[in-house]
C-alpha positions in Angstrom: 93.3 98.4 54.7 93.4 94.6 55.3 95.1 95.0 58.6 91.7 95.1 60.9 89.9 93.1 58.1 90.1 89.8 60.8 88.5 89.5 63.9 91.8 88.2 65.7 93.6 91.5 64.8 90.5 93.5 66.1 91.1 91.9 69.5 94.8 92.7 69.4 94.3 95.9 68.3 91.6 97.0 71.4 94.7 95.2 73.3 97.2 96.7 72.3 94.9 100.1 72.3 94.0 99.8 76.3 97.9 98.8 77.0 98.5 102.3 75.5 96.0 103.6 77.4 96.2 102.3 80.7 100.1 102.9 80.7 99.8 106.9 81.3 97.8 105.5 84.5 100.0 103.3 85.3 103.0 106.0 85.7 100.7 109.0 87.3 102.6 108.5 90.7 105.9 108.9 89.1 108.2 112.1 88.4 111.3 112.4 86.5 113.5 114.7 87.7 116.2 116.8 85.4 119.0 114.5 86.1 116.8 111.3 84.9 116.3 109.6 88.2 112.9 108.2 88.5 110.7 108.7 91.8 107.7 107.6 93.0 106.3 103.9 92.6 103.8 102.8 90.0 100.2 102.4 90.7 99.3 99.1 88.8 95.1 99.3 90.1 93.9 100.6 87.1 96.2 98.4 84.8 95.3 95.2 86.9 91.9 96.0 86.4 91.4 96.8 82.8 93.5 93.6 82.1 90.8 91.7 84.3 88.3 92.9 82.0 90.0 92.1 79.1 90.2 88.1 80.4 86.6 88.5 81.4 85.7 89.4 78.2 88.0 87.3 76.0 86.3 84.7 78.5 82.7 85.3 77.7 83.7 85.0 74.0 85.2 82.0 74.3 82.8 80.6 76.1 79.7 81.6 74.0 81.9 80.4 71.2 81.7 76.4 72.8 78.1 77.0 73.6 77.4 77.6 69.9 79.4 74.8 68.3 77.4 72.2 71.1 74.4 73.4 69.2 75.5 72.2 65.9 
């Protein structure tokens, strides 16, 4: 299985895994009724803050990334 064999796709996949996961959160206010109307509004606070931690990390890794190479 070459597909997580790169780091890159190892990042996308925990992306792609917390987007997933953070979207049943994201719709717990909301109810479909039997007609298919939607009610309720979305609560984006735990979305807003797993993507936060997602730049915050992506950002650490960057930036530990340019602090080795100015060791070189």
């Amino acid at each position: 299985m070459k597909f997580l064999a790169s780091a890159k796709s190892k990042v996308l996949a925990g992306v792609a895994a917390m987007g997933v996961l953070s979207s049943n959160a994201l719709a717990a206010g909301m109810t479909m009724a039997a007609d298919g109307t939607v009610s309720g509004t979305p609560d984006i606070g735990p979305f807003m803050g797993i993507a936060g931690a997602i730049i915050g990390v992506l950002a650490v890794v960057f930036a530990v990334k340019k602090g080795f190479s100015l060791l070189r």
